[in-house]
N, C-alpha and C positions, 0 to 999 in steps of 0.2 A: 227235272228231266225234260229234253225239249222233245215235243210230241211228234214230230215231222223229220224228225233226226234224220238223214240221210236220204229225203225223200225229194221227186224233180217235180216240181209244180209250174205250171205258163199259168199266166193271169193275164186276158185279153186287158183292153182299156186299163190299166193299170201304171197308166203316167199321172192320173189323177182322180180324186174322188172315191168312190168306194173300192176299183176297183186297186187304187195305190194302198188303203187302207189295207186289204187283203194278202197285198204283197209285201208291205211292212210287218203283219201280224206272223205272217208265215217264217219269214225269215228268220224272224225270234224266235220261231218253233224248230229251227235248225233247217228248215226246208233250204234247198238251192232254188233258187225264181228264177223264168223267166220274166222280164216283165215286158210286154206286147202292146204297144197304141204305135198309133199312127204319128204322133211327133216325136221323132228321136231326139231331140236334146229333153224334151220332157221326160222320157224316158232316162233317158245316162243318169237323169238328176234322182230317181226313183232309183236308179242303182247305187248312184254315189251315196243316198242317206243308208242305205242299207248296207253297204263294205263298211261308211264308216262306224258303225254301230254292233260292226263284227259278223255280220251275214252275208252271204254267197248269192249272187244274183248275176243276171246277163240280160243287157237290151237289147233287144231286136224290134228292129222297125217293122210298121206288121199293118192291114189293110183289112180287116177281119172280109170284107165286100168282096176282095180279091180273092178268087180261090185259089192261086198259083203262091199268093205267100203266104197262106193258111199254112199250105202244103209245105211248104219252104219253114214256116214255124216249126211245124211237130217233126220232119223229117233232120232240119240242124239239132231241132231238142236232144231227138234219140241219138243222133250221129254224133254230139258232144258229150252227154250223158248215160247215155246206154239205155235210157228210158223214159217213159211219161207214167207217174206214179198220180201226179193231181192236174185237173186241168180247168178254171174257172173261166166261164164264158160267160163275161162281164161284157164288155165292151158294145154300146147300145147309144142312140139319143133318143130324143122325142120331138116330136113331129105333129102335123096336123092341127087342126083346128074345128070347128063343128063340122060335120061330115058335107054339109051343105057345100062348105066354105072352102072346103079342105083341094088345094089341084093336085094334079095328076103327077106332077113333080116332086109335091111336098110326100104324096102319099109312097111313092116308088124310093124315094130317099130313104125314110125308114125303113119299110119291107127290106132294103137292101141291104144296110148295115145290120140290125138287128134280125131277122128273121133269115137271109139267106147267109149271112155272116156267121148267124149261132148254130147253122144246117153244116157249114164249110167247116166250122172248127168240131162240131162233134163226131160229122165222118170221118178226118182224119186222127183227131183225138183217139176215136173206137178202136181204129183199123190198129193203129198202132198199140194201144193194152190189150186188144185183143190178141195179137203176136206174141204179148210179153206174159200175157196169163193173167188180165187181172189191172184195176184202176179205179179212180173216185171223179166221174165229171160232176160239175155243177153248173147248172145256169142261173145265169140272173132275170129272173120275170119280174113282177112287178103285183102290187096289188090289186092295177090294173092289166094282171092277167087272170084274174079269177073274180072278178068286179068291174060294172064297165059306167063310165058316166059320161053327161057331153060335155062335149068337147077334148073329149080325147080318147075317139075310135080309131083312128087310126094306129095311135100308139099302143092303144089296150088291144086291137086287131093282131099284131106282130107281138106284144108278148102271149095273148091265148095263145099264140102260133108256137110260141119257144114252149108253153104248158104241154102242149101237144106235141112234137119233137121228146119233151124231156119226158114223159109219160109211155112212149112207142119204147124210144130208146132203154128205157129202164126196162125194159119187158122183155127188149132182146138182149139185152145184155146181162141177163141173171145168169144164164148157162156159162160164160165166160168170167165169171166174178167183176165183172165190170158194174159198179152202183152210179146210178145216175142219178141227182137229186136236181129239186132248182127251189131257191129263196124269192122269197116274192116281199120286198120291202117297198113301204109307202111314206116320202116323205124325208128323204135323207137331205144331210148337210152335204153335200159333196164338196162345198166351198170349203168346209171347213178343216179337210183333211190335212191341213198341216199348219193348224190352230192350238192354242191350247189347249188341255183338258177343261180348262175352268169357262173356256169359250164356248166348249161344244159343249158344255153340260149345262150351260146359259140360255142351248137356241133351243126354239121350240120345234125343230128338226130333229129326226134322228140323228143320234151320231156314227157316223161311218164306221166305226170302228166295233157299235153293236154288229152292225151287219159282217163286220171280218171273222167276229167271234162266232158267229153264225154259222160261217161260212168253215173254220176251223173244226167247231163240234162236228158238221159233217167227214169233213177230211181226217176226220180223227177215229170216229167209228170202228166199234170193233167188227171183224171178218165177217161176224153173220149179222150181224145190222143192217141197216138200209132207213133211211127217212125219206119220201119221194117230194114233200111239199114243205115249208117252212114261212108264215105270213109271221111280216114283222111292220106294225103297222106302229103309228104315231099314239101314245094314249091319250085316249081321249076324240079317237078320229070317229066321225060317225059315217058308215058307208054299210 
């Protein structure tokens, strides 16, 4: 039985990496995908493995930064599908350097994509399940958003930020059946997501595809469940 049968899920950054992982796993679970990054031919190509593989998806070119095509994301979503049933806000880089080291460009770059980028997709994400009665967000933090080391405050600065975000928003969204979770993985293959199994189970990385199964169990949750946190670290990592 596929577990997502009928359901409309956007998966930001999901031209590659973990968040393509996500949109491949889903698919299989019957979900329709959108898939959302910012290069459209990378994107078609996330759509085209998943038609041909027998799953339902659509690319839309997408700025997560831009709040006008955030907007323009979940409003085509609803307007083609009649709704936003799942919605992963993936789509993130990294950024900075020791804090000393770190300019004022490198630091405003990440805050932008990742931190105001995951602010833009979950208010309209909300608005919209909020409407329809009900949804499953998910953000993607990081290990380094509930762990912080140097050389990498800046980055760990913007996911505490998404921990926080995804902690407010789960609190308002109980009343409305809306669950908010976020996975905090340390250490992924992203290279490797359209690798072989016997490659990724080679690298001393995560494999992307734990984190999509991660990402599923959430999405899959029964009505009165809820999980607000999920660390998925490297074994063996010492932090």
């Amino acid at each position: 039985m596929q577990r997502l049968k009928d359901k409309i899920a956007v998966v930001t950054g999901s031209s590659s990496g973990i968040g393509k992982a996500i949109a491949l796993r889903f698919a299989q679970e019957g979900a329709t995908v959108v898939v959302a990054a910012r290069r459209l031919p990378k994107c078609e190509e996330a759509v085209a493995q998943i038609t041909a593989a027998g799953g339902r998806a659509m690319a839309l070119q997408t700025d997560v930064a831009e709040e006008s095509q955030v907007e323009r994301l979940v409003t085509e979503t609803a307007r083609r599908y009649g709704r936003l049933d799942i919605l992963v806000n993936n789509a993130g880089i990294f950024g900075g350097r020791r804090i000393v080291d770190t300019t004022t460009d490198e630091f405003d770059e990440v805050m932008r994509t990742n931190v105001r980028g995951t602010f833009f997709c979950c208010r309209a994400g909300f608005s919209q399940m909020k409407q329809q009665g009900g949804g499953t967000i998910i953000n993607m933090a990081s290990v380094a958003g509930v762990q912080a080391w140097r050389g990498t405050g800046t980055y760990g600065a913007s996911k505490h930020a998404i921990m926080a975000l995804t902690k407010s928003l789960a609190d308002e969204g109980r009343e409305y059946r809306i669950k908010v979770s976020a996975i905090c993985p340390g250490g992924v293959a992203d290279e490797l997501v359209d690798a072989t199994r016997q490659a990724r189970a080679e690298s001393e990385k995560i494999d992307p595809f734990d984190i999509a199964e991660t990402a599923l169990y959430l999405a899959c949750l029964g009505p009165q469940a809820v999980v607000h946190q999920i660390v998925v670290d490297r074994l063996g990592a010492d932090w």
